[in-house]
C-alpha positions in Angstrom: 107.1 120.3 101.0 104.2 122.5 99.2 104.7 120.5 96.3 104.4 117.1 98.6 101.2 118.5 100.4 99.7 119.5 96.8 100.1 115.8 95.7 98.2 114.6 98.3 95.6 117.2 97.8 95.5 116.1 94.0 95.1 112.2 95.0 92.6 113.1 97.5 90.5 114.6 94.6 91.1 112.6 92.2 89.9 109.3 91.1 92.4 107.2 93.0 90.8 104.7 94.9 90.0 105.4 98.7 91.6 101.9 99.5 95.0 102.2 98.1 95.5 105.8 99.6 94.4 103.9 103.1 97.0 100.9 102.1 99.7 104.3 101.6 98.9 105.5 104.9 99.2 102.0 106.6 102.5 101.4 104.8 103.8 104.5 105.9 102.7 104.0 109.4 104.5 100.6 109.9 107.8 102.5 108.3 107.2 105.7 110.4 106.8 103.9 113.6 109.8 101.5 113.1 113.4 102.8 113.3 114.2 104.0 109.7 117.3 102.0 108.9 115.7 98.3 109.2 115.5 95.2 106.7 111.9 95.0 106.8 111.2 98.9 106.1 113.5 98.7 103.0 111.0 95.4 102.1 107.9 97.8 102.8 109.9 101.0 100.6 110.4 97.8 98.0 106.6 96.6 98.1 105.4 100.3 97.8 107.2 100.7 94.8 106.4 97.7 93.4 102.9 97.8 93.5 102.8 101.8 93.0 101.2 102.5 95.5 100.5 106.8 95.8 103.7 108.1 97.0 103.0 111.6 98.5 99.8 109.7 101.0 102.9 107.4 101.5 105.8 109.6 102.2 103.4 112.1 104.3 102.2 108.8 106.4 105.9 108.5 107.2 106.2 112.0 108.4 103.6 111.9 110.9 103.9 108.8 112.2 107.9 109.3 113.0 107.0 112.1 115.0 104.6 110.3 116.9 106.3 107.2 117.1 109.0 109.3 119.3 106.2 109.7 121.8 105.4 106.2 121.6 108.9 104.7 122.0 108.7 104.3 125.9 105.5 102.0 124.7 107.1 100.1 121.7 110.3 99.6 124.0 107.8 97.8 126.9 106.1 95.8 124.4 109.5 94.5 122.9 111.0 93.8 126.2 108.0 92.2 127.6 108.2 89.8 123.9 111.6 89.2 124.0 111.9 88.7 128.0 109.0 86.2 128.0 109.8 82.9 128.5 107.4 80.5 126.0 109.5 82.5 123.3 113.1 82.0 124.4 113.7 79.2 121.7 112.6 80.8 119.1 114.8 84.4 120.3 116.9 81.8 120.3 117.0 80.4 117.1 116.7 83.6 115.3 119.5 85.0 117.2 121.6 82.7 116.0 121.0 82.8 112.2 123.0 85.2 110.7 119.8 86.8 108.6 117.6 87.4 111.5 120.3 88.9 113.4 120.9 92.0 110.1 116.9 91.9 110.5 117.9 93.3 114.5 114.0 91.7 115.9 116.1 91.4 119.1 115.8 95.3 120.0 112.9 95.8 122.1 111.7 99.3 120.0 112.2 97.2 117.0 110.0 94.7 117.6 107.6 96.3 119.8 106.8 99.2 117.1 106.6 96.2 114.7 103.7 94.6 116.4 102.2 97.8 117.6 102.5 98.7 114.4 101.1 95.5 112.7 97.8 95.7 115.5 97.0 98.9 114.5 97.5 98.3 110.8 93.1 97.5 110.2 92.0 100.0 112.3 94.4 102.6 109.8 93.2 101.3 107.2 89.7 101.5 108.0 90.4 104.8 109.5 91.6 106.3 106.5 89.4 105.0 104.1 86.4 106.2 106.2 89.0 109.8 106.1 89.2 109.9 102.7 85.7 108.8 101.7 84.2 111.8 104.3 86.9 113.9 103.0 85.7 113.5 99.1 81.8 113.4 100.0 81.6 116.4 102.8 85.0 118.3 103.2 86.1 119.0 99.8 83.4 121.2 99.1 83.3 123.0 102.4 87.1 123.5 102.5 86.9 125.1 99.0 84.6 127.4 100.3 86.5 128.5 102.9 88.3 132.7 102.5 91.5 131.0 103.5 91.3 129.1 100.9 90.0 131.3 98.2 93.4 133.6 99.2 95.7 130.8 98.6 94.6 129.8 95.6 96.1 133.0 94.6 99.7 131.9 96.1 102.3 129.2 94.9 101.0 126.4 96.8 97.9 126.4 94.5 100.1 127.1 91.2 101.8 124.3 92.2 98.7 122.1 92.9 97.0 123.8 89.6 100.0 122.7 87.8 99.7 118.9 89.1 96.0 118.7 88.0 96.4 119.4 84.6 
């Protein structure tokens, strides 16, 4: 875990690129909220790799995100219901119920779907929440969190060895 957290750290100072760390977060947000063991978060694990995206803003996105999303499962479980019970959709429930693909996909669980498009509306404002994170974090924060006595006694411990150890 202190190696995870000093990754971050290193690609929150470094020269990566304050939209692909908010793209990391977002992807980790729509696989955090979901339930883990899905088609489309395998597709999102797939995507992430693909395109390389920074895997510790990634993989800590997840971790947050599941622990909120258990909070939020009376929400994404209304939302699906409400989608799958409404009746100008029926046909198309329909239809994808009955294709064998859609079916592995499981859309027709109510906390499925509704963390999907919970999860798929809040996707922008992530993004442009995080990037406006990260860019404040890199202009203000960095140099008033280094300052900090805290911090100045952990750089003697293994948390910042380990972080030292990633920089260089």
């Amino acid at each position: 875990m202190l190696t995870l957290l000093a990754k971050l750290l290193k690609a929150l100072n470094s020269e990566t690129g304050a939209w692909a760390l908010a793209f990391a977060f977002v992807l980790g947000m729509m696989v955090g909220f979901t339930p883990f063991w899905r088609v489309h978060n395998i597709l999102i694990l797939l995507f992430a790799l693909i395109f390389r995206i920074n895997l510790s803003a990634f993989i800590v996105s997840i971790l947050i995100c599941t622990g909120i999303a258990y909070l939020l499962d009376p929400v994404f479980h209304s939302v699906g219901s409400a989608w799958l019970s409404s009746e100008s959709w029926r046909g198309v429930w329909e239809a994808m119920y009955s294709s064998p693909w859609w079916r592995i996909t499981q859309f027709h669980h109510s906390i499925t779907l509704g963390s999907i498009v919970i999860s798929l509306a809040l996707a922008p404002l992530v993004a442009v929440g995080s990037y406006f994170i990260v860019v404040n974090y890199r202009l203000r924060i960095q140099k008033w969190f280094l300052k900090l006595k805290i911090v100045q006694a952990l750089r003697a411990n293994k948390f910042w060895a380990i972080y030292s150890d990633l920089r260089g």
